[in-house]
Biopython code that builds the backbone (N, CA, C, O; Angstrom):
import numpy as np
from Bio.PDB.StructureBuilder import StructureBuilder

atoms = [
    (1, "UNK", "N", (40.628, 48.758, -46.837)),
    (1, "UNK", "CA", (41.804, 49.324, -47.471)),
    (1, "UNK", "C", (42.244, 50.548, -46.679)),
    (1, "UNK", "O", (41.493, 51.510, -46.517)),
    (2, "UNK", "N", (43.408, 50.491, -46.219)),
    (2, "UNK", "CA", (44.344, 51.984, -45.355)),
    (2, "UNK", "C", (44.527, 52.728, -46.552)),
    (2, "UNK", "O", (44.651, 52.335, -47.712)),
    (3, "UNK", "N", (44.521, 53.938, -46.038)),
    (3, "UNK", "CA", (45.513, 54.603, -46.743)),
    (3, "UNK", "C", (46.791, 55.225, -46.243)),
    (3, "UNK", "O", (46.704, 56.198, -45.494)),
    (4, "UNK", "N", (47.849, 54.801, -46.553)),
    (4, "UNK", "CA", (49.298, 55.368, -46.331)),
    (4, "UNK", "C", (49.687, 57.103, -46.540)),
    (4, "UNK", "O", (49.462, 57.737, -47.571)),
    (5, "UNK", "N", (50.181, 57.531, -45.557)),
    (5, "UNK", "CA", (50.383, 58.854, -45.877)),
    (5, "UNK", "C", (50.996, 59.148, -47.157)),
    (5, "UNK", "O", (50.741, 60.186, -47.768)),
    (6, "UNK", "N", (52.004, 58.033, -47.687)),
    (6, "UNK", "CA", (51.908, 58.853, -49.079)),
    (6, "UNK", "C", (51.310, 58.990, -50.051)),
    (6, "UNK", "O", (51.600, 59.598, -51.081)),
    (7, "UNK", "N", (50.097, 58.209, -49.664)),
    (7, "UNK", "CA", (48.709, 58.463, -50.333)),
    (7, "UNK", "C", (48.135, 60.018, -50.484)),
    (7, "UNK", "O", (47.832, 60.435, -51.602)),
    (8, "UNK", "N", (47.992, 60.913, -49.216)),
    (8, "UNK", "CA", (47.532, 61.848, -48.590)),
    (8, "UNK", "C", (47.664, 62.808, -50.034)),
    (8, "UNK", "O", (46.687, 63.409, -50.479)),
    (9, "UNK", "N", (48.777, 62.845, -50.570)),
    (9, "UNK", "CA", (49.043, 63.600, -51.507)),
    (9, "UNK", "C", (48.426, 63.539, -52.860)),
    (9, "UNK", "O", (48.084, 64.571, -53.437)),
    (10, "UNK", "N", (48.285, 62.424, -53.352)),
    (10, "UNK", "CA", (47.372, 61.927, -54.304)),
    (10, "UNK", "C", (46.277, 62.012, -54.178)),
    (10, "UNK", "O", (45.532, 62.528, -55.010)),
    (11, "UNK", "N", (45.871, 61.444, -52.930)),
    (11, "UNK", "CA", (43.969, 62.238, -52.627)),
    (11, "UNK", "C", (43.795, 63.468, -52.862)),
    (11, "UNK", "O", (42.881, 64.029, -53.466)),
    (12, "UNK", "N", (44.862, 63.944, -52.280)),
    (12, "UNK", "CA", (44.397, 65.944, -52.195)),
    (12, "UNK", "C", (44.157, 65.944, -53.766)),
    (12, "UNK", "O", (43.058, 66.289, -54.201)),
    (13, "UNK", "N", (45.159, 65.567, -54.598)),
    (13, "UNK", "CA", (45.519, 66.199, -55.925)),
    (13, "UNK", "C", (44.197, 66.191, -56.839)),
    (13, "UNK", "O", (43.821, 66.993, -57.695)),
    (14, "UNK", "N", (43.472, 64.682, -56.227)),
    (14, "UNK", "CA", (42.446, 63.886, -57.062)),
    (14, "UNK", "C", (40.909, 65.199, -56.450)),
    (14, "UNK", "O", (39.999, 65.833, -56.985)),
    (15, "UNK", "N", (41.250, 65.064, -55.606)),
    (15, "UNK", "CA", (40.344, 66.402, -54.918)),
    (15, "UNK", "C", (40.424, 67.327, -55.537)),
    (15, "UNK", "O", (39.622, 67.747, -56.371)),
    (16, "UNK", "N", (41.343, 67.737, -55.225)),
    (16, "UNK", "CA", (41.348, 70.001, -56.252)),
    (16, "UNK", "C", (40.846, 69.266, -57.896)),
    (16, "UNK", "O", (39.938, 69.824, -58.512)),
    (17, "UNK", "N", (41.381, 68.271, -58.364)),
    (17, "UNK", "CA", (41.417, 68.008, -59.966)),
    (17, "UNK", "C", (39.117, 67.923, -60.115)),
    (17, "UNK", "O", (38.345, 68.529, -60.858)),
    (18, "UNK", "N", (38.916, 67.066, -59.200)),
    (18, "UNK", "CA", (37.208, 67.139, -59.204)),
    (18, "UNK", "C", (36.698, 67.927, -58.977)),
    (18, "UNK", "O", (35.595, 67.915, -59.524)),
    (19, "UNK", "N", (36.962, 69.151, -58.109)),
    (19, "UNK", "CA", (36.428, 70.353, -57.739)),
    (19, "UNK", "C", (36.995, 71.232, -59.027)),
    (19, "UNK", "O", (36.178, 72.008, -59.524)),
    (20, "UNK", "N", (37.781, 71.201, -59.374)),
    (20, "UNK", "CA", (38.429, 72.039, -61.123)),
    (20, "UNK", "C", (36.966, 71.603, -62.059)),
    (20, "UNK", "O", (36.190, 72.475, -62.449)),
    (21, "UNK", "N", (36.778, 70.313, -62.298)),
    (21, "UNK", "CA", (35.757, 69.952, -63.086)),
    (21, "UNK", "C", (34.027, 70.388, -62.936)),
    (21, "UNK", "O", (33.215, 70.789, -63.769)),
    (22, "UNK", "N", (33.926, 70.096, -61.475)),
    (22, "UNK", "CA", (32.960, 70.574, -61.281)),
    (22, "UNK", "C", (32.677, 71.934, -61.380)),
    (22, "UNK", "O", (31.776, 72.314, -62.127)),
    (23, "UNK", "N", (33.447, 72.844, -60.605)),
    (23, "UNK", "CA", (33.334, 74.217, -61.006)),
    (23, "UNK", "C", (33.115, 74.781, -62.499)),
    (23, "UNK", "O", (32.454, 75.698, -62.986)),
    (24, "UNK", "N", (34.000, 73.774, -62.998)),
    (24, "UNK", "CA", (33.642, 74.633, -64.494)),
    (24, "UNK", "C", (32.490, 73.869, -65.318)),
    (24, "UNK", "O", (32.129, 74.068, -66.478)),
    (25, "UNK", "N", (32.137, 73.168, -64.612)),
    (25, "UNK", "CA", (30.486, 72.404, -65.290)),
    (25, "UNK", "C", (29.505, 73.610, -64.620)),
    (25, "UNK", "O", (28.513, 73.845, -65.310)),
    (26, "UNK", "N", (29.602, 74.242, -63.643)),
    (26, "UNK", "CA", (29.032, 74.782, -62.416)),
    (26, "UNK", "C", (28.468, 76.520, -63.432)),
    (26, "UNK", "O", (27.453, 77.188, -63.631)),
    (27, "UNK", "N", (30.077, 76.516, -63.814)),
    (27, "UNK", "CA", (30.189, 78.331, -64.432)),
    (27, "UNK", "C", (29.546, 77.886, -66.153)),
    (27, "UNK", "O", (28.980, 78.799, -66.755)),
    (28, "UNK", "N", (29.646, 76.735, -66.742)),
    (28, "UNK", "CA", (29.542, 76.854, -68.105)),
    (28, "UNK", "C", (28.321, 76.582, -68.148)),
    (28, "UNK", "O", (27.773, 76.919, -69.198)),
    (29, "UNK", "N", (27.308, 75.797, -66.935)),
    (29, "UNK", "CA", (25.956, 75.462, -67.380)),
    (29, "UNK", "C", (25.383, 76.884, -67.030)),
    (29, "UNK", "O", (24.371, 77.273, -67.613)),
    (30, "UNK", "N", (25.927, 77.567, -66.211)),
    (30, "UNK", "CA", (25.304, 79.309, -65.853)),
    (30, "UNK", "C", (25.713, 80.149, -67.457)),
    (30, "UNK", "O", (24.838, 80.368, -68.295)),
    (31, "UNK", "N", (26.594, 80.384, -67.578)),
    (31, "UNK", "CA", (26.716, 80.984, -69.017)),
    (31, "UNK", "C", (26.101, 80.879, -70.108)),
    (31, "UNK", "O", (26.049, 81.734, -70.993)),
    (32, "UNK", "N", (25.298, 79.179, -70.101)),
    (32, "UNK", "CA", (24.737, 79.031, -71.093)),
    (32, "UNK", "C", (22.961, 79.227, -70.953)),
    (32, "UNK", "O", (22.120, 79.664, -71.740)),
    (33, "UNK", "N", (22.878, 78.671, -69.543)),
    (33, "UNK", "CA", (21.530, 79.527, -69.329)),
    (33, "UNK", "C", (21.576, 81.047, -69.560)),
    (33, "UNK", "O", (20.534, 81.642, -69.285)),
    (34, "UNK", "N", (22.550, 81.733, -69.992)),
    (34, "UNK", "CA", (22.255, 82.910, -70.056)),
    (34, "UNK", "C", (22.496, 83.554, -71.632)),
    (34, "UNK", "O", (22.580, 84.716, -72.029)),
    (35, "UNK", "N", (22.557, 82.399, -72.241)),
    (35, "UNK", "CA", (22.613, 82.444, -73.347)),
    (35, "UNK", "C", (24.262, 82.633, -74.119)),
    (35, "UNK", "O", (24.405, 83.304, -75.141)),
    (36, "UNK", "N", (25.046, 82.148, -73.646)),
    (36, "UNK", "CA", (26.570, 81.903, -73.771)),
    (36, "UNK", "C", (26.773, 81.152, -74.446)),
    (36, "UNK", "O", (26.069, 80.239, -74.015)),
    (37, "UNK", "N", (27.444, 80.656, -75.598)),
    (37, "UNK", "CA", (28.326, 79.567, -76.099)),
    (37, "UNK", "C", (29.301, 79.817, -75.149)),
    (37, "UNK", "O", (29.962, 80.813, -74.854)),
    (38, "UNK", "N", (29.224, 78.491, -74.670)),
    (38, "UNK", "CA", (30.879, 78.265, -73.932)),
    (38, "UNK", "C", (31.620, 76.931, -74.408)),
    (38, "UNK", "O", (31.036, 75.861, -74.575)),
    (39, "UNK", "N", (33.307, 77.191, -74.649)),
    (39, "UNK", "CA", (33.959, 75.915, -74.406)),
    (39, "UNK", "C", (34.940, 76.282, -73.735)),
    (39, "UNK", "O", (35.215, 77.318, -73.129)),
    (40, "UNK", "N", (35.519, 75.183, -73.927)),
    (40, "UNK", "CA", (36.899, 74.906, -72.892)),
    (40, "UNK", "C", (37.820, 75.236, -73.681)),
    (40, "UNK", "O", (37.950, 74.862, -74.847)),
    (41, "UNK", "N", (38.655, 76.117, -72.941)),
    (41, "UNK", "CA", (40.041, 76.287, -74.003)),
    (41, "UNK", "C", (41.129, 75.554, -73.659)),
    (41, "UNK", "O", (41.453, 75.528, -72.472)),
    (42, "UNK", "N", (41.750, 74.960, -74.458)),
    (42, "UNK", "CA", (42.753, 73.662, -74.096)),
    (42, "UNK", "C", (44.199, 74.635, -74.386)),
    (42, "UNK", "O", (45.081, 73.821, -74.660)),
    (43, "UNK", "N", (44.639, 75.722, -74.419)),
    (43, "UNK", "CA", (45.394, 76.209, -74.377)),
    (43, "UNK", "C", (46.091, 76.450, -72.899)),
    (43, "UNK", "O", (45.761, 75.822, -71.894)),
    (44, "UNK", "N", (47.058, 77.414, -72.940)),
    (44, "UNK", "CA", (47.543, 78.292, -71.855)),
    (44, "UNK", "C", (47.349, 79.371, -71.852)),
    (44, "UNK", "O", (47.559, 80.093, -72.826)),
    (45, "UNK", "N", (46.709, 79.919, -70.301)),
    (45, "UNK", "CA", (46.440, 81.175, -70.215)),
    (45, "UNK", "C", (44.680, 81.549, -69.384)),
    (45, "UNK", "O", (44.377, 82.346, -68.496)),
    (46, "UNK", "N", (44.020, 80.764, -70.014)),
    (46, "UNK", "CA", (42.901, 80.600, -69.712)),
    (46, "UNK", "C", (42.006, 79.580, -69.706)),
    (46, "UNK", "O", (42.401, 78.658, -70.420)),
    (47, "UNK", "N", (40.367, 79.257, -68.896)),
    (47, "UNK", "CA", (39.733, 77.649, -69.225)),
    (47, "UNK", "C", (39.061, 77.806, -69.866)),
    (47, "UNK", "O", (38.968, 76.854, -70.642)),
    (48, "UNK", "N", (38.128, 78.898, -70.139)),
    (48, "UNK", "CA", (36.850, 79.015, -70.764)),
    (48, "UNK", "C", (37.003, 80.015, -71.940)),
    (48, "UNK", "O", (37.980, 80.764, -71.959)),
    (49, "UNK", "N", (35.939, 80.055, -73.057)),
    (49, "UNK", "CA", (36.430, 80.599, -73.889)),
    (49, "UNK", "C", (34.700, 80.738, -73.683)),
    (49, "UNK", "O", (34.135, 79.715, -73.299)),
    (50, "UNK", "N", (33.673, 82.233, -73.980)),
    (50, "UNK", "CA", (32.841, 82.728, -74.071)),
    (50, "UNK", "C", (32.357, 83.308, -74.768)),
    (50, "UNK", "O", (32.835, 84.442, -74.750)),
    (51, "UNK", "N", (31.254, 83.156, -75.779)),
    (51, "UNK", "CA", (30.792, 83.942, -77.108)),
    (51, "UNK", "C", (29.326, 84.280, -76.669)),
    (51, "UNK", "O", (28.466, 83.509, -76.243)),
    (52, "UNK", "N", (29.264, 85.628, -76.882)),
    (52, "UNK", "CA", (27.508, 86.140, -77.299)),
    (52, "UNK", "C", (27.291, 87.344, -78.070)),
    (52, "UNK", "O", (28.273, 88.025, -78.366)),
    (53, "UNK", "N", (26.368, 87.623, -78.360)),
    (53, "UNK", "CA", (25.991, 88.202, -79.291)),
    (53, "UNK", "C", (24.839, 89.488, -78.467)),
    (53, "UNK", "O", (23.694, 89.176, -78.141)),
    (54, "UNK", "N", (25.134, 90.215, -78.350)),
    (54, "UNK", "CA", (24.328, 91.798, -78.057)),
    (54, "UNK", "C", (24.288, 92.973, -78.793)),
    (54, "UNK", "O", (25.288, 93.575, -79.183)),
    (55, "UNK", "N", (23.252, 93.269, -78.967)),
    (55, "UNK", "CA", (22.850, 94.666, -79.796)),
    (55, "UNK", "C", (23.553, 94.698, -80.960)),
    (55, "UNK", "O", (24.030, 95.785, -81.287)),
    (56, "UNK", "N", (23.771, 93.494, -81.851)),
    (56, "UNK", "CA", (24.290, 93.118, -82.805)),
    (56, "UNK", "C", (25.666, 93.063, -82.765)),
    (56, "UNK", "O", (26.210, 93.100, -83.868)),
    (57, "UNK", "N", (26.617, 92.958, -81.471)),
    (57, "UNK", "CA", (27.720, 92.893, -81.915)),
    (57, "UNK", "C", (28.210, 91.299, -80.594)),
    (57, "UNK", "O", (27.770, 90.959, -79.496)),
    (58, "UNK", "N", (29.240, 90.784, -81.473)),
    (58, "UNK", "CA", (29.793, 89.857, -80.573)),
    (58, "UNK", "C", (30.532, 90.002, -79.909)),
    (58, "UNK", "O", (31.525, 90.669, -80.199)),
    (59, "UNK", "N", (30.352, 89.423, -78.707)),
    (59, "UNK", "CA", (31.036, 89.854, -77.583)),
    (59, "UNK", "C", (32.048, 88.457, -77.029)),
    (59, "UNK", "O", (31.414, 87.488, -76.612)),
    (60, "UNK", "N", (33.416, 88.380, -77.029)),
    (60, "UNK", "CA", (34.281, 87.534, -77.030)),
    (60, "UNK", "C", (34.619, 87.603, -75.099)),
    (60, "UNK", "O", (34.325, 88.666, -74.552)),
    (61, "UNK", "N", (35.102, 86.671, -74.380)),
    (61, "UNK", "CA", (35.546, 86.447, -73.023)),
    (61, "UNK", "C", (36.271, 85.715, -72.765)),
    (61, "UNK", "O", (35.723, 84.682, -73.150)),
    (62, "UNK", "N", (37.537, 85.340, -72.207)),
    (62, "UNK", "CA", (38.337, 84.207, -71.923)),
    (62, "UNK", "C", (38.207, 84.408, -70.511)),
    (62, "UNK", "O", (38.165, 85.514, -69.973)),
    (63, "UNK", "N", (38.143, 83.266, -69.911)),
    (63, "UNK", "CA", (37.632, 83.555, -68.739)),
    (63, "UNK", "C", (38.561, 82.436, -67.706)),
    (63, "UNK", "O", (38.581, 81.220, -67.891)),
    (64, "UNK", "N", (39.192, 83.053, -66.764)),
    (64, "UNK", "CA", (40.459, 81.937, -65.737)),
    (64, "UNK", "C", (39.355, 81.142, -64.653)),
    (64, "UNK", "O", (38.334, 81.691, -64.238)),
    (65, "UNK", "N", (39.652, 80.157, -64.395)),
    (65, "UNK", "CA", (38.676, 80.013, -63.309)),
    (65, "UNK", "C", (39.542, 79.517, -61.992)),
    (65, "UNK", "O", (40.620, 78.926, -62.057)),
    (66, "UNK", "N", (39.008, 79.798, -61.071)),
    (66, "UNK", "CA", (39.984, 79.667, -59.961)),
    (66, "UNK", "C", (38.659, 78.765, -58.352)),
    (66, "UNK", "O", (37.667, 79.493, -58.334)),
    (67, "UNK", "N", (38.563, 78.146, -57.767)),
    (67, "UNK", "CA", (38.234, 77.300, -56.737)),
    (67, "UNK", "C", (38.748, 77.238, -55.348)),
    (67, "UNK", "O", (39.966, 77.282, -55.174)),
    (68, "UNK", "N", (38.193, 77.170, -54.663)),
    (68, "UNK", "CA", (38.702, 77.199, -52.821)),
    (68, "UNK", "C", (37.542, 76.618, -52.467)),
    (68, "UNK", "O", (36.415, 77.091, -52.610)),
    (69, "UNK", "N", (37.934, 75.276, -51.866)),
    (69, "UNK", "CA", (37.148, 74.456, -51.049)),
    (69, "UNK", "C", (37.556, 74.964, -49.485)),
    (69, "UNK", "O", (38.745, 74.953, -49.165)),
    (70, "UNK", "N", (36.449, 75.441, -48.458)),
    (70, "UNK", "CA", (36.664, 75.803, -46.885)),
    (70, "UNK", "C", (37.537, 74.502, -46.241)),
    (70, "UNK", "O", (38.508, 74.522, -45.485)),
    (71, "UNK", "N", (36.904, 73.517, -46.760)),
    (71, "UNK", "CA", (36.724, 72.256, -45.995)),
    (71, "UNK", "C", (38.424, 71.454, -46.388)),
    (71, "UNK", "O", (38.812, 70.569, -45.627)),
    (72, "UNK", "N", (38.953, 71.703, -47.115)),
    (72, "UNK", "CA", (40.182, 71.739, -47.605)),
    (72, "UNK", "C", (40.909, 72.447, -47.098)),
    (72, "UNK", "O", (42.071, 72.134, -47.356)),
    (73, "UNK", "N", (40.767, 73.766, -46.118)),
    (73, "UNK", "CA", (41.490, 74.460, -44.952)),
    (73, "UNK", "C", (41.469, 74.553, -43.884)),
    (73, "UNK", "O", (42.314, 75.271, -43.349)),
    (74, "UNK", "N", (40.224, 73.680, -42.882)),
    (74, "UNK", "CA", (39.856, 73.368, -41.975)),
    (74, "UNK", "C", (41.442, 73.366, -40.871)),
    (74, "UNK", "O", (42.356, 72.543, -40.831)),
    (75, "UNK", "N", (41.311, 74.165, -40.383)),
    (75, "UNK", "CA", (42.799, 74.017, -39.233)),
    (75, "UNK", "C", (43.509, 75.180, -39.481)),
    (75, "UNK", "O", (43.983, 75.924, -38.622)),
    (76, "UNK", "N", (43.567, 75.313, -40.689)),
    (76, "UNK", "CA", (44.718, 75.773, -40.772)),
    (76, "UNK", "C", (44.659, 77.313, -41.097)),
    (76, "UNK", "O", (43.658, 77.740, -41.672)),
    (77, "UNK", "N", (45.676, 78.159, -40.757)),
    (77, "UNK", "CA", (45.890, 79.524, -40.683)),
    (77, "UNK", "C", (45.482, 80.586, -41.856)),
    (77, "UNK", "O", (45.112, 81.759, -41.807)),
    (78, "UNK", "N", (45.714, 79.640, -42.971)),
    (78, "UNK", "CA", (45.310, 81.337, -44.169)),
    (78, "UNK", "C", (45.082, 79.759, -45.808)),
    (78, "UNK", "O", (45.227, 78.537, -45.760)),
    (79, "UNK", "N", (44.796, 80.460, -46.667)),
    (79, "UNK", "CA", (45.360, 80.072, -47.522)),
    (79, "UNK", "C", (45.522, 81.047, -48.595)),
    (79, "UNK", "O", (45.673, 82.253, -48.396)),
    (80, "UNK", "N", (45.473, 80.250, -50.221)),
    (80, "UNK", "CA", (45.744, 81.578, -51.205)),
    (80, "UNK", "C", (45.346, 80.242, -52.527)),
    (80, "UNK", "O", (45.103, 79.043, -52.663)),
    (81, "UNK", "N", (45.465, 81.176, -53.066)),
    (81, "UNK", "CA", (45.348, 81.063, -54.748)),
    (81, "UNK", "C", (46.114, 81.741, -55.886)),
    (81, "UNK", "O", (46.173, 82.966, -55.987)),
    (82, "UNK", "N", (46.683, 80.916, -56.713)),
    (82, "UNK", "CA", (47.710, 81.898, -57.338)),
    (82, "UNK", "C", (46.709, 82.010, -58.800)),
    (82, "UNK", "O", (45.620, 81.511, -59.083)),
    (83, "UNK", "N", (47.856, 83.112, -59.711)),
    (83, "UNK", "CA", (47.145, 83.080, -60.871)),
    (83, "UNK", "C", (48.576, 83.428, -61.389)),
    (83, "UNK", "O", (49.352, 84.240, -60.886)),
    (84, "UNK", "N", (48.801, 82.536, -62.662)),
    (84, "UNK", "CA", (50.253, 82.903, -63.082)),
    (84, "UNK", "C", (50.322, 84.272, -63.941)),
    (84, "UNK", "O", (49.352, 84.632, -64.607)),
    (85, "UNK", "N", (51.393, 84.932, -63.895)),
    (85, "UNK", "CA", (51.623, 85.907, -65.346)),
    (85, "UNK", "C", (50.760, 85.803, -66.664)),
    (85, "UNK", "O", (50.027, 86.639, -67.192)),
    (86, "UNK", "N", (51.080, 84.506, -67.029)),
    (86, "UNK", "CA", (50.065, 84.524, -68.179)),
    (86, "UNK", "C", (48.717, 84.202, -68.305)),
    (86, "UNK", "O", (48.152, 84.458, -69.368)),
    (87, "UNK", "N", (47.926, 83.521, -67.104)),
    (87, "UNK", "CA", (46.540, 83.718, -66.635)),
    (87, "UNK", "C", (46.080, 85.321, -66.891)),
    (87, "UNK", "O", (45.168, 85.752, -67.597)),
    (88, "UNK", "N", (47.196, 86.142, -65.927)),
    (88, "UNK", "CA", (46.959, 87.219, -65.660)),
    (88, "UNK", "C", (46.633, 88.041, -67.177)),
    (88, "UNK", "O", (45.526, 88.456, -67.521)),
    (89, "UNK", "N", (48.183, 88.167, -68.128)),
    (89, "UNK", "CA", (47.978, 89.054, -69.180)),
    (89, "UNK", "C", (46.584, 88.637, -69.975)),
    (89, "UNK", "O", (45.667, 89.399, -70.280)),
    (90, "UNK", "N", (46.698, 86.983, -70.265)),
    (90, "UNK", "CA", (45.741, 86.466, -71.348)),
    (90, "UNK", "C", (44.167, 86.011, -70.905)),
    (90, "UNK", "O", (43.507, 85.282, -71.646)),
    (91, "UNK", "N", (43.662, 86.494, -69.682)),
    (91, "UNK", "CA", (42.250, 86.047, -69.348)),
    (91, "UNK", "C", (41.932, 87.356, -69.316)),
    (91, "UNK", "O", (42.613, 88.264, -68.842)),
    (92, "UNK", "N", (40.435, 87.457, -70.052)),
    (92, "UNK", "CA", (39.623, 88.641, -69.398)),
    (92, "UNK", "C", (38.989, 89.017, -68.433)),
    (92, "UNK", "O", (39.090, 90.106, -67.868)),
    (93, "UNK", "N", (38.095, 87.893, -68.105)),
    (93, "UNK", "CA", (38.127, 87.643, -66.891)),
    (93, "UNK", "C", (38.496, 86.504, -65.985)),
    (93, "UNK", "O", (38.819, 85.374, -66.352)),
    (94, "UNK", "N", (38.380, 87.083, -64.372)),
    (94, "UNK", "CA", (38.269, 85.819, -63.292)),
    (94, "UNK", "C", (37.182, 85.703, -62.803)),
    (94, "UNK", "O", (36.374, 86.581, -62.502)),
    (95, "UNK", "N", (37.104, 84.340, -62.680)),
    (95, "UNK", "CA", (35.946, 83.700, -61.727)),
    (95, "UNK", "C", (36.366, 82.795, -60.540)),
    (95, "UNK", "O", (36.946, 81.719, -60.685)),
    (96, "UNK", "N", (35.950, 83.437, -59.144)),
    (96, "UNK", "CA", (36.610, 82.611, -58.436)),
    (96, "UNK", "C", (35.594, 82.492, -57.570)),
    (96, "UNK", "O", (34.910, 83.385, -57.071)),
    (97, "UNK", "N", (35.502, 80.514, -57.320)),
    (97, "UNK", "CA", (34.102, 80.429, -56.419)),
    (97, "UNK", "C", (34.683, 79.686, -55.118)),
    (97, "UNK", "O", (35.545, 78.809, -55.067)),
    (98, "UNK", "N", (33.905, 80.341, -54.008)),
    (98, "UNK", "CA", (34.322, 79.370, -53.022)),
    (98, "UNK", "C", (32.683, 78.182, -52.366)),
    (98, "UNK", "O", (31.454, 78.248, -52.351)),
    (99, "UNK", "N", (33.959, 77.090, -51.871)),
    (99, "UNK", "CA", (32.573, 76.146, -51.983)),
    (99, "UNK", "C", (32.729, 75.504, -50.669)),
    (99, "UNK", "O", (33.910, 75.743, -50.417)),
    (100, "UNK", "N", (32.361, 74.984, -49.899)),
    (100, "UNK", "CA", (32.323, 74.067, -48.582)),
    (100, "UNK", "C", (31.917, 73.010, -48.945)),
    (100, "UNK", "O", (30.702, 72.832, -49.031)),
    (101, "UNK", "N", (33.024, 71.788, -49.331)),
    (101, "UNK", "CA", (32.684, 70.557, -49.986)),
    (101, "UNK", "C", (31.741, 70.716, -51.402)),
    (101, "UNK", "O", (32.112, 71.408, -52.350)),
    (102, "UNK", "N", (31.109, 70.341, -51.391)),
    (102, "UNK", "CA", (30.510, 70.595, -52.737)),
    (102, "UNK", "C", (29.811, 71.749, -53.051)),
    (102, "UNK", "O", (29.856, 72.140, -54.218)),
    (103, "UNK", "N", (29.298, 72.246, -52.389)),
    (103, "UNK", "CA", (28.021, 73.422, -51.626)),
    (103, "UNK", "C", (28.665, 74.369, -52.377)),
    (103, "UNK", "O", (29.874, 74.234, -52.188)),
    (104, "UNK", "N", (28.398, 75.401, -53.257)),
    (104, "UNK", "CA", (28.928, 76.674, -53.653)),
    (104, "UNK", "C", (28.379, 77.261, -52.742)),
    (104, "UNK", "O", (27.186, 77.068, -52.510)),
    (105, "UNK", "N", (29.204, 78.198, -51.946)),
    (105, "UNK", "CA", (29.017, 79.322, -50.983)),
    (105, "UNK", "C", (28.793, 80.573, -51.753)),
    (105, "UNK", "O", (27.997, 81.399, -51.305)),
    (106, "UNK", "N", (29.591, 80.850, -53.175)),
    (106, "UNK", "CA", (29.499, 82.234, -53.624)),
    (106, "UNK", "C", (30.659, 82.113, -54.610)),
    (106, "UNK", "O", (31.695, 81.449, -54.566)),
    (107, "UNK", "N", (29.942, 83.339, -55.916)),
    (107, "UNK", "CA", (30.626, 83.348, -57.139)),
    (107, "UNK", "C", (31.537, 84.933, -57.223)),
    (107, "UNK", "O", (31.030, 85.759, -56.463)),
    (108, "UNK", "N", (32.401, 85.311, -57.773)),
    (108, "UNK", "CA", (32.689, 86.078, -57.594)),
    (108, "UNK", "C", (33.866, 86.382, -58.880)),
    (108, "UNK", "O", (34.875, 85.710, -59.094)),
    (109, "UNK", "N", (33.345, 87.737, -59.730)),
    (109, "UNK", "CA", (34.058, 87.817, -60.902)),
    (109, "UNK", "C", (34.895, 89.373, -60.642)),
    (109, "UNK", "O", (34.613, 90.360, -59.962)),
    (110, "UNK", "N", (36.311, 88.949, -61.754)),
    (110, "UNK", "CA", (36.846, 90.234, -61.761)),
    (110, "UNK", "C", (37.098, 90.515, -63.466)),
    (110, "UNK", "O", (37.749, 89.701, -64.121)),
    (111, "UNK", "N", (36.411, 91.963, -64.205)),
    (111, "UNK", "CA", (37.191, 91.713, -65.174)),
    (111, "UNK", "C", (38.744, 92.274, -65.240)),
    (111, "UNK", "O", (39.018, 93.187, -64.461)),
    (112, "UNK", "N", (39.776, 91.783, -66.125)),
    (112, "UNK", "CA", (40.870, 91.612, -66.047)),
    (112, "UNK", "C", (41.486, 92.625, -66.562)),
    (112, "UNK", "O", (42.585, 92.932, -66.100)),
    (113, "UNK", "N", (40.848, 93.450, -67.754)),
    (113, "UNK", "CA", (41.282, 94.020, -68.448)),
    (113, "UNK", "C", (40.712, 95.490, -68.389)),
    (113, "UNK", "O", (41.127, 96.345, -69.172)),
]
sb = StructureBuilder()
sb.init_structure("model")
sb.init_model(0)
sb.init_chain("A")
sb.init_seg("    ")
for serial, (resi, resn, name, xyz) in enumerate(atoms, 1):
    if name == "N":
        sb.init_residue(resn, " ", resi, " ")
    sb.init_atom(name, np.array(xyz, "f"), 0.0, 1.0, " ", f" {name:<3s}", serial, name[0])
structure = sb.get_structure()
């Protein structure tokens, strides 16, 4: 089976969409080893939604998650990552990991607020 260049576009898409999934299987099985309730927030604004409990008080997190595969820029000059307005106002934090094909290279958080 070929694939036609106007394929090219649909692969990529199917790509970033598996690396989206994985990453956040990646960040939610870490959160919960650390004793996190995590889910997914099906809203706008943010993916993860984060609950724990310290020194008796609960501690709430919405958390954006953001991905960069190397191997997905191979050639080419720069890239970027956006985060919209409302990522921005409504996440507390970011998590943004970069990975070389599957390989996490490194995690890296900002809080937002």
């Amino acid at each position: 089976m070929s694939i036609s260049p106007d394929n090219s576009l649909v692969l990529e898409t199917t790509r970033k969409k598996t690396l989206e999934i994985m990453h956040k299987g990646i960040i939610c099985y870490k959160l919960a080893n650390l004793g996190w309730d995590v889910s997914e927030h099906l809203g706008d604004g943010y993916d993860l939604l984060g609950v724990t409990t310290q020194a008796g008080a609960q501690i709430v997190v919405k958390i954006e998650l953001k991905a960069v595969d190397f191997n997905s820029y191979f050639g080419k000059k720069g890239f970027s990552q956006s985060a919209s307005e409302n990522e921005i106002s409504t996440a507390s934090h970011l998590i943004i990991s970069i990975f070389k094909g599957i390989e996490p290279e490194g995690h890296f958080m900002k809080i937002m607020t």
